[in-house]
SEZAKOL-705625 format. One record per residue (C-alpha): residue in three letters; x, y, z. Coordinates in steps of 0.02 Angstrom, whole numbers, padded with zeros to 5 digits, always signed. Layout:
! SEZAKOL-705625
ALAXYZ/...
END
This chain:
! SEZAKOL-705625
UNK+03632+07810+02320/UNK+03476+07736+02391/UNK+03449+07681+02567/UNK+03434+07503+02584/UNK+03292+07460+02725/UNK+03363+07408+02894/UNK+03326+07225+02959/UNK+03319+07187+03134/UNK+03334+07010+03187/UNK+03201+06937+03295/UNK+03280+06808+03402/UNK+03167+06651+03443/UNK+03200+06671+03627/UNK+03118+06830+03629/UNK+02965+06767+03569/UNK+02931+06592+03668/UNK+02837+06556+03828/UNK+02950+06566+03985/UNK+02933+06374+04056/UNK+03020+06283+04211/UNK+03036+06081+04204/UNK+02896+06116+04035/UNK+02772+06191+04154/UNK+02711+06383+04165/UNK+02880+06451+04288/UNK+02753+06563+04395/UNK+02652+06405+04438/UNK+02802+06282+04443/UNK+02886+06390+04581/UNK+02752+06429+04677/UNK+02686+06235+04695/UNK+02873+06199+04726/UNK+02883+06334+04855/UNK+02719+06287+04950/UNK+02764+06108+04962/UNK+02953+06156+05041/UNK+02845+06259+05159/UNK+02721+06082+05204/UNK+02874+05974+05191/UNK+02986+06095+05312/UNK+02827+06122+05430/UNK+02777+05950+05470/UNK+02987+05907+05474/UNK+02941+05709+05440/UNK+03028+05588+05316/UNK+02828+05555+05282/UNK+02798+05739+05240/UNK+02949+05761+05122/UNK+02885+05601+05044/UNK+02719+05649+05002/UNK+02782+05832+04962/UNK+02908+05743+04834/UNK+02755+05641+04755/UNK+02647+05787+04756/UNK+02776+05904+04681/UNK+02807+05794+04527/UNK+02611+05759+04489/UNK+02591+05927+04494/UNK+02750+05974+04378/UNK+02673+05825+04275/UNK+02512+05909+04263/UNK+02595+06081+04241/UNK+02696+06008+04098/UNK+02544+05923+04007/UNK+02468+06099+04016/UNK+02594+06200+03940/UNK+02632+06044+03802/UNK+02452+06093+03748/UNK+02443+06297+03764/UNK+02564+06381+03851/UNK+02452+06540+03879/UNK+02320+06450+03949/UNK+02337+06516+04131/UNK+02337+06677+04075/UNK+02204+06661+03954/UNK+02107+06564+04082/UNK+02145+06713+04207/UNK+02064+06814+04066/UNK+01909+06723+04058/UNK+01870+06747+04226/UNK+01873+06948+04231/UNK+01719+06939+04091/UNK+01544+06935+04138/UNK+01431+06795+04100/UNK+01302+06948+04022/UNK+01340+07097+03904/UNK+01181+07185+03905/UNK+01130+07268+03729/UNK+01178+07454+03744/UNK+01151+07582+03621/UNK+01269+07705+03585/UNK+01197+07892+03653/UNK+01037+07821+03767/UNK+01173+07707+03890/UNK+01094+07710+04064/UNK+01189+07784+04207/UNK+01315+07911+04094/UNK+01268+08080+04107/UNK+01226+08168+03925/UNK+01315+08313+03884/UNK+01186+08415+03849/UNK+01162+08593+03933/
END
């Protein structure tokens, strides 16, 4: 009898971007969160006003965003821990590592 190979199913859900209102969910809740904290602050029918307006161009922008890449904060968060120069190094001469040698 031979064994037959084992197939695991790989559920879609597993494998798509996490996103709130169609906008990254870390940066959704955290603009939604900061504006509750202006609106609450200031206590005006003005400030919950503006905080509603600003929440939704913001969701609107955050929306656009992930529509187009839904990475890209994290692969913009990426770009900016890389230098803007690689200096040529060689492989055994690399200034600043001590050789091994006796």
């Amino acid at each position: 009898m031979e064994d037959q190979p084992v197939f695991t199913p790989m559920r879609a859900s597993l494998n798509r971007p996490q996103l709130l209102m169609g906008g990254d969910r870390e940066l959704v809740l955290l603009s939604g969160l900061l504006l509750a904290l202006v609106a609450v602050s200031v206590m005006s029918f003005l400030s919950f006003l503006i905080a509603g307006g600003s929440f939704m161009a913001i969701v609107a922008v955050l929306a656009r965003m992930g529509k187009e890449d839904p990475l890209m904060r994290k692969v913009y968060a990426r770009h900016l821990s890389y230098k803007d120069f690689y200096p040529a190094k060689s492989g055994v001469a690399v200034v600043g590592k001590p050789s091994r040698r006796g």
